[in-house]
C-alpha positions in Angstrom: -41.6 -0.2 -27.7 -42.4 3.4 -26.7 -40.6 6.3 -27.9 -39.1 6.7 -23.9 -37.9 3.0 -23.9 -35.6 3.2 -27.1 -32.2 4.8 -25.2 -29.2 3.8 -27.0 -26.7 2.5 -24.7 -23.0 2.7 -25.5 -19.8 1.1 -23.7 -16.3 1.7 -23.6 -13.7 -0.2 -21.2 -9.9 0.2 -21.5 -7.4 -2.3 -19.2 -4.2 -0.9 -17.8 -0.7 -3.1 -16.7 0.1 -1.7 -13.0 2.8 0.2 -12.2 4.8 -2.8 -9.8 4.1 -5.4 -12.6 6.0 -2.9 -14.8 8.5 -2.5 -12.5 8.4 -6.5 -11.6 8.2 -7.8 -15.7 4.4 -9.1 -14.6 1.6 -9.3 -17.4 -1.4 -7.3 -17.1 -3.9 -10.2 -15.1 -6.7 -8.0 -16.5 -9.3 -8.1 -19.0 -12.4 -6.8 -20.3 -14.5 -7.5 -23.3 -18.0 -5.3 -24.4 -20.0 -5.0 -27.2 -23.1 -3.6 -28.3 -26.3 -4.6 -30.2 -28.1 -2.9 -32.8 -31.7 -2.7 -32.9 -33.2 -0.2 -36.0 -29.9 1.4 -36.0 -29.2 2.2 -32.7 -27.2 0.4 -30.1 -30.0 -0.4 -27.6 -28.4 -2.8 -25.8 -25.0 -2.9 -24.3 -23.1 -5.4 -23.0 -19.6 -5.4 -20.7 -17.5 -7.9 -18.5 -14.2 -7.1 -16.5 -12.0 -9.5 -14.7 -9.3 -9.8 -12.6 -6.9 -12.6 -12.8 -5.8 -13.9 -8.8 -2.1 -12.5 -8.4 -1.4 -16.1 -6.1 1.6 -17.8 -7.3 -0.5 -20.9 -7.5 -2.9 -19.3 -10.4 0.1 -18.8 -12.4 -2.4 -18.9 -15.6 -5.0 -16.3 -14.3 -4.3 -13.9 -17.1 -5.8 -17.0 -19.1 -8.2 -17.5 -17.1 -9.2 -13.5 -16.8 -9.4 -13.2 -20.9 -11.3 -16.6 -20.6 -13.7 -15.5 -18.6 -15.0 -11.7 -19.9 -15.1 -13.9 -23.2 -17.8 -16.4 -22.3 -19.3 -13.6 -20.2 -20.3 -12.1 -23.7 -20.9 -15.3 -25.4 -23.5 -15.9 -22.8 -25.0 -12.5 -21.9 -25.4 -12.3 -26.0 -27.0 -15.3 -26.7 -30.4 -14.2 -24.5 -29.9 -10.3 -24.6 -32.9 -10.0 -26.7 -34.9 -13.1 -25.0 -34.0 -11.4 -21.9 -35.8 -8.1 -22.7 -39.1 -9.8 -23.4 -39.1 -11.1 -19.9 -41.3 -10.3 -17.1 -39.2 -8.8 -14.3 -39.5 -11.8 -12.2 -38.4 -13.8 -15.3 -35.5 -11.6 -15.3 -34.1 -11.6 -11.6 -34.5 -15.4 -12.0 -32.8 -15.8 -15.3 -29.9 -13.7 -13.8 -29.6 -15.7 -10.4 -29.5 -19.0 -11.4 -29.1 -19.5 -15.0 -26.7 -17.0 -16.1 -24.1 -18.6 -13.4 -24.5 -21.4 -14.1 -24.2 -21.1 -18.3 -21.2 -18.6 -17.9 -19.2 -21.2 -15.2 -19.7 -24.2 -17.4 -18.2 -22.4 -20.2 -15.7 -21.2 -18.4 -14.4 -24.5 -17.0 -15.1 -26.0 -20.9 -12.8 -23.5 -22.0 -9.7 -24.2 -19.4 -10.1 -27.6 -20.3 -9.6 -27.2 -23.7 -6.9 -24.8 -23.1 -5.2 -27.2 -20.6 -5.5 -29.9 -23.8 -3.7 -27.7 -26.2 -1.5 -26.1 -23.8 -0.5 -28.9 -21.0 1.2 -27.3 -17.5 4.9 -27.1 -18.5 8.2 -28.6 -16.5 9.1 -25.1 -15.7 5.7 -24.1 -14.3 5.4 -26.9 -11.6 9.2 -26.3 -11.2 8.3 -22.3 -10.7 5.4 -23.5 -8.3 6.9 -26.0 -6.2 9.9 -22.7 -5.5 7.6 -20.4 -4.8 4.9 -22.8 -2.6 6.3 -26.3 -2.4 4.6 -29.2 -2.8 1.8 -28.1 -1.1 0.3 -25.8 -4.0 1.8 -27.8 -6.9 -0.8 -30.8 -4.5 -3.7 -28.4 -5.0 -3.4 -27.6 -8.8 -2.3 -31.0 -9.6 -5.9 -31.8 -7.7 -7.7 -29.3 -9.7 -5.9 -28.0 -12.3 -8.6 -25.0 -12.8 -7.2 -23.0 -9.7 -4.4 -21.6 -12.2 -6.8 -20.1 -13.9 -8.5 -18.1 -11.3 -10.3 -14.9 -11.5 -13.0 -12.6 -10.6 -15.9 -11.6 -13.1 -18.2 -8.6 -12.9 -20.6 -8.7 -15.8 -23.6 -6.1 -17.4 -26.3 -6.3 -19.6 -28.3 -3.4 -20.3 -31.2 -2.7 -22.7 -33.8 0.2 -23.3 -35.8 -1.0 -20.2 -34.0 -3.0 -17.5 -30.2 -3.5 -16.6 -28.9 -6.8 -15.3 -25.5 -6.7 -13.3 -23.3 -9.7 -12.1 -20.8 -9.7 -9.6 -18.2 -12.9 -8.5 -15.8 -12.0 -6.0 -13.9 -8.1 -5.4 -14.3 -5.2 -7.9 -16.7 -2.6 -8.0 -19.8 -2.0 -9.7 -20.7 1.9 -9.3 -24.2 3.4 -10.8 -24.7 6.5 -11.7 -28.1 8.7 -11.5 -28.7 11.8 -13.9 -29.0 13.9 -11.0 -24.9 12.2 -9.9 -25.7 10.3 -6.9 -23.2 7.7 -6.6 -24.7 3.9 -5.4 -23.1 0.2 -5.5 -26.7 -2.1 -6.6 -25.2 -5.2 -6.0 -25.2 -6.6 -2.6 -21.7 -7.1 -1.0 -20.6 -10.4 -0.1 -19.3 -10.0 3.8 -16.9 -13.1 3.3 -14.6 -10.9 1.3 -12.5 -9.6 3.7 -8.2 -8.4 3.3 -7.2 -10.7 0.2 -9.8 -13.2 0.7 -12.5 -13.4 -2.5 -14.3 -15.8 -4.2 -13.3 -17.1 -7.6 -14.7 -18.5 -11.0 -12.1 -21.5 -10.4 -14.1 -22.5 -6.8 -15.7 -25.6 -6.8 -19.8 -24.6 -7.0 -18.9 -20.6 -7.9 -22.3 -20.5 -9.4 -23.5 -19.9 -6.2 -21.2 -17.9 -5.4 -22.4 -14.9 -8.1 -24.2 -12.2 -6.7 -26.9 -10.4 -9.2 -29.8 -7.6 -9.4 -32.0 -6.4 -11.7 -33.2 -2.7 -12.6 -36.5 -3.3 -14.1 -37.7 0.2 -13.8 -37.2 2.7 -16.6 -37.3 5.2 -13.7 -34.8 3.7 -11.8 -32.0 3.1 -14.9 -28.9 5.2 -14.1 -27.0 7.2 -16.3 -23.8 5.4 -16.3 -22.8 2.1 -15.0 -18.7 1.7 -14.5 -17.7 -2.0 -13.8 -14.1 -1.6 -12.5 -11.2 -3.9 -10.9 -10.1 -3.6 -7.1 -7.2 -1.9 -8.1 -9.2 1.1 -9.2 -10.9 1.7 -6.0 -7.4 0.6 -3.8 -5.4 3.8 -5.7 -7.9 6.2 -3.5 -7.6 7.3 0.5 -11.6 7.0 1.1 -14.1 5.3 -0.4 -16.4 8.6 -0.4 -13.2 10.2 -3.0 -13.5 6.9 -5.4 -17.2 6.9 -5.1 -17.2 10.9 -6.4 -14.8 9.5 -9.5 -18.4 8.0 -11.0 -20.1 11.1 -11.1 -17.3 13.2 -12.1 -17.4 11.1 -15.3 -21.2 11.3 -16.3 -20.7 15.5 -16.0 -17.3 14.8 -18.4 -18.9 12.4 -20.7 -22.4 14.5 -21.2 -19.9 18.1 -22.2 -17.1 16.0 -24.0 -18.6 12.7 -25.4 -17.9 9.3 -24.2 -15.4 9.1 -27.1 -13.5 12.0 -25.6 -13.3 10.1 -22.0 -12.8 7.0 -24.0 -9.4 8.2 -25.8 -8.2 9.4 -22.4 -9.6 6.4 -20.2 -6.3 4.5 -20.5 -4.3 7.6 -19.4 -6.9 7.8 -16.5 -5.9 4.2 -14.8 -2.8 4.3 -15.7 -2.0 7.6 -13.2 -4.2 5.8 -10.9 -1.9 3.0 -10.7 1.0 4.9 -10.5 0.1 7.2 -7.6 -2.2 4.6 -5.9 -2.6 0.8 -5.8 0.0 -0.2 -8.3 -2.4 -3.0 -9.3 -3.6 -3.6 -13.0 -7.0 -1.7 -13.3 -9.2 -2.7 -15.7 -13.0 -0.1 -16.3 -15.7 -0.2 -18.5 -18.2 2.2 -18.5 -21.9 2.2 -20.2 -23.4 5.4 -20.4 -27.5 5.8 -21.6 -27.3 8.5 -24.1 -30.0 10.9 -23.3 -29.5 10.6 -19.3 -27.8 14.0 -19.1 -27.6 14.9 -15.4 -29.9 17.1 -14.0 -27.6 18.8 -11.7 -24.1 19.7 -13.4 -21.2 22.0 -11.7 -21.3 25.6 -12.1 -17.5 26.0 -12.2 -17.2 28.1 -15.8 -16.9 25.1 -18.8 -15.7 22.2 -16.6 -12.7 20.3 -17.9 -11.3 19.7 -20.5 -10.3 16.2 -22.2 -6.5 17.2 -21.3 -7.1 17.2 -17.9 -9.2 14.2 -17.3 -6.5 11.9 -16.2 -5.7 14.4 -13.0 -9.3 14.5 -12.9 -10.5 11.6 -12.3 -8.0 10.0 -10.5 -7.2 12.8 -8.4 -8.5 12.5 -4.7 -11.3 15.3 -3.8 -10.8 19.0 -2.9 -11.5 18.2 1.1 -8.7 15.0 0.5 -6.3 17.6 -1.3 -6.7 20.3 1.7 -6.3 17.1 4.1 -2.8 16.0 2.4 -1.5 19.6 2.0 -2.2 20.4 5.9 -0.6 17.0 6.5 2.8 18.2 4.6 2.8 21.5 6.1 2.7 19.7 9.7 5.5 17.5 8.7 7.8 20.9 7.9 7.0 21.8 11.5 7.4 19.1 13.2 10.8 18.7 11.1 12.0 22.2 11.9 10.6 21.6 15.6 13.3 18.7 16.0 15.9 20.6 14.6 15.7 22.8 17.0 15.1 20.3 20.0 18.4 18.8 18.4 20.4 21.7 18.5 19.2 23.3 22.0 19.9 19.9 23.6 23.9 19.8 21.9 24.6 23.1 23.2 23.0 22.1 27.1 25.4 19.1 27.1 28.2 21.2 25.6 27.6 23.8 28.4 27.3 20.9 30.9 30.6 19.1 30.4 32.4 22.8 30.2 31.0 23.5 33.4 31.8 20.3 34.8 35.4 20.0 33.9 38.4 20.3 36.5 40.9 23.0 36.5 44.3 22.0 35.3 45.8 22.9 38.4 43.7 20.1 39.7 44.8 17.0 37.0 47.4 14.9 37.9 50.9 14.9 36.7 51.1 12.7 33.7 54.4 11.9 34.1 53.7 8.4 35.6 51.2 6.0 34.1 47.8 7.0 36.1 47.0 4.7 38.9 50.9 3.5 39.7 52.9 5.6 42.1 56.3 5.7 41.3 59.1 4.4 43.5 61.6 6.9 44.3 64.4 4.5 42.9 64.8 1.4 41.5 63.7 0.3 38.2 59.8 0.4 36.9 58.3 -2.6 37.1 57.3 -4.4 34.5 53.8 -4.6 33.4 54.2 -7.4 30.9 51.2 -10.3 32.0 52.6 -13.2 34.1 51.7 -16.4 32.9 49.0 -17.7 34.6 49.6 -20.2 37.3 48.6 -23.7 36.6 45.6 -25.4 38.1 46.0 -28.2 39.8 43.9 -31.5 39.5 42.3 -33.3 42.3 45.0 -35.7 42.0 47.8 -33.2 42.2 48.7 -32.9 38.9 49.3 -29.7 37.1 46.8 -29.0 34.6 46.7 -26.0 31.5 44.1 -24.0 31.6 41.9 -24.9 28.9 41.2 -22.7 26.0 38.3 -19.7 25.8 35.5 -20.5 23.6 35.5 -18.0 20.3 32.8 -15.2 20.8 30.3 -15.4 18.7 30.0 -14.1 15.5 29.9 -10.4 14.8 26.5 -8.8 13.8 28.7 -8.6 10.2 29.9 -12.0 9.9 26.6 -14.0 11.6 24.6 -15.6 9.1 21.2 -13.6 8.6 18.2 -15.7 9.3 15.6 -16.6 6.8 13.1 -14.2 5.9 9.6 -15.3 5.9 7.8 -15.7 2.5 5.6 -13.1 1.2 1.9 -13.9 1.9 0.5 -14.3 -1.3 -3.0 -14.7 0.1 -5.1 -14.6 3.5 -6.3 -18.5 4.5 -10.0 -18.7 5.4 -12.1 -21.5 6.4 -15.1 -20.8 4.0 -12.8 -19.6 1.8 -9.9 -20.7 0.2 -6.9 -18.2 -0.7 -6.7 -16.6 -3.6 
């Protein structure tokens, strides 16, 4: 192995509890698991996995499934991490489009069935489900107990030479270059559309995994961050989450992945906060000796203190957007002040303008509309009783009784809202 090929990789990946399952009493449906490998006393080879447990009412035991999952994502990427560097490149994309899938599903599923054995589907969970979907989802799990479990996986392998990445269902997968050029390398999946996304749980998901391989020493980036859809959902543009990657590698080559590291948590939790509200889950792998080639000239960069406003914080030509925004808003407040005010005093003027002398209001002496006689007593204006109605045959018939109005908008029983929409139905896929 050449002096240029040995490039210790190192990985860090923090996971984060949103801020509505905070305020809801939700568990974090997160996870992520990484680990490196030693090889003459550096840690050539890095591995990382994040997933993201369905929020669907019907994969009540994603968070299972999640932590299930990023842990035979290791199991597996270990287990032919070395193997895998003394492929040929073909050997590799292979490897990583068929086998890998398949290896990491069939654990998977072996591992929900074993959980399922120790730790049967409570009373109370199919009682929660049928409230929440009816019988129609407690039909589908019962069917295929595995859709509680559901969950995304995004997956990476890297070593001194090549870098494997593995994608199943939403997320993102951003790589870095030295020079901070921003990139996704695995292909997008166009079925994933709204809350539609494929699942680990899916019947065939193998196929279902989407993978590439970097083979080119050349072409390795810098820094890889695998991240949860929440991460990318807290931004407005994809162009200000996209700049988020390459404001870490110019943080993590002054400060020291350890530095970003103790303030990663910080990072997506302010994320969540001021964005999705989602659990966000990151791990990043950075390839010491990658320093970037171009780095900002803006006198000693951040600091660790401030890498939580940072990184999550929009970009400059986003903050100039919002603060024009708000400064329109004032106007067009004070502007309908105004409009309010100028239109009160037209209508006052109006009705002032409008209104008869006194000279000209009639004496109010006598109820208005009845003249009164000039003697004699007033008459009454008590309400005669109605005359009665006579039937066909002659009879005298009382008049029958008014229906009761309706009810008031108060007292009229408020119709049913419509369930929340846990998920979007597709034909190719089904919701999760």
């Amino acid at each position: 192995m050449s002096a240029e090929a040995v490039t210790p990789w190192q990985v860090v990946g923090r996971s984060v509890r949103g801020a509505t399952h905070l305020r809801d009493g939700l568990p974090n449906q997160d996870a992520v698991a990484h680990r490196t490998i030693v090889e003459g006393g550096q840690p050539a080879l890095a591995i990382a996995a994040v997933a993201d447990g369905h929020g669907g009412r019907r994969h009540f035991r994603s968070a299972d499934g999640a932590r299930m999952a990023v842990e035979v994502a290791l199991q597996v990427l270990c287990s032919m991490a070395t193997h895998f560097e003394q492929l040929s490149p073909a050997d590799r994309s292979e490897l990583a489009a068929a086998q890998v899938p398949m290896a990491i599903v069939s654990a998977w599923t072996d591992a929900v069935r074993r959980h399922l054995a120790t730790c049967p589907i409570s009373d109370e969970e199919w009682l929660a489900l049928d409230a929440a979907e009816g019988s129609e989802g407690s039909a589908a799990v019962r069917a295929d107990p595995l859709l509680a479990y559901g969950a995304t996986l995004l997956a990476a392998l890297t070593t001194p030479n090549s870098v494997a990445l593995w994608q199943l269902g939403d997320g993102d997968v951003l790589a870095v270059s030295p020079d901070g050029s921003v990139n996704r390398p695995v292909a997008t999946d166009e079925r994933l559309l709204g809350n539609l996304t494929t699942s680990i749980c899916r019947p065939g998901a193998e196929a279902d995994f989407r993978s590439v391989v970097l083979s080119s020493h050349s072409a390795l980036p810098a820094l890889l961050m695998l991240s949860t859809d929440g991460y990318a959902n807290s931004f407005r543009t994809d162009a200000d989450f996209l700049k988020v990657g390459a404001d870490l590698l110019e943080l993590i080559s002054k400060h020291g992945l350890s530095a970003i590291d103790a303030r990663l948590g910080g990072i997506l939790e302010d994320a969540s906060a001021n964005g999705s509200g989602d659990d966000i889950t990151a791990a990043l792998l950075y390839r010491s000796g990658s320093e970037p080639s171009v780095l900002s000239t803006s006198g000693g960069g951040w600091p660790p203190a401030e890498l939580a406003v940072a990184a999550a914080a929009p970009s400059d030509g986003g903050q100039a957007l919002a603060a024009a925004q708000r400064r329109i808003a004032r106007l067009r407040s004070v502007i309908v002040v105004l409009l309010v005010v100028l239109l009160a005093g037209a209508l006052w003027w109006s009705r002032d303008r409008s209104r008869p002398k006194s000279a000209d209001l009639p004496a109010l002496g006598a109820p208005i509309g009845w003249d009164a006689p000039a003697s004699g007593p007033k008459p009454s204006f008590e309400a005669a009783e109605p005359a009665p109605v006579v039937s066909p045959q002659g009879a005298a018939k009382p008049l029958a009784a008014k229906p009761k109005p309706a009810a008031s908008a108060a007292s009229r029983p408020k119709p049913a809202t419509a369930p929340a929409t846990t998920s979007k139905p597709a034909p190719e896929l089904p919701p999760y």
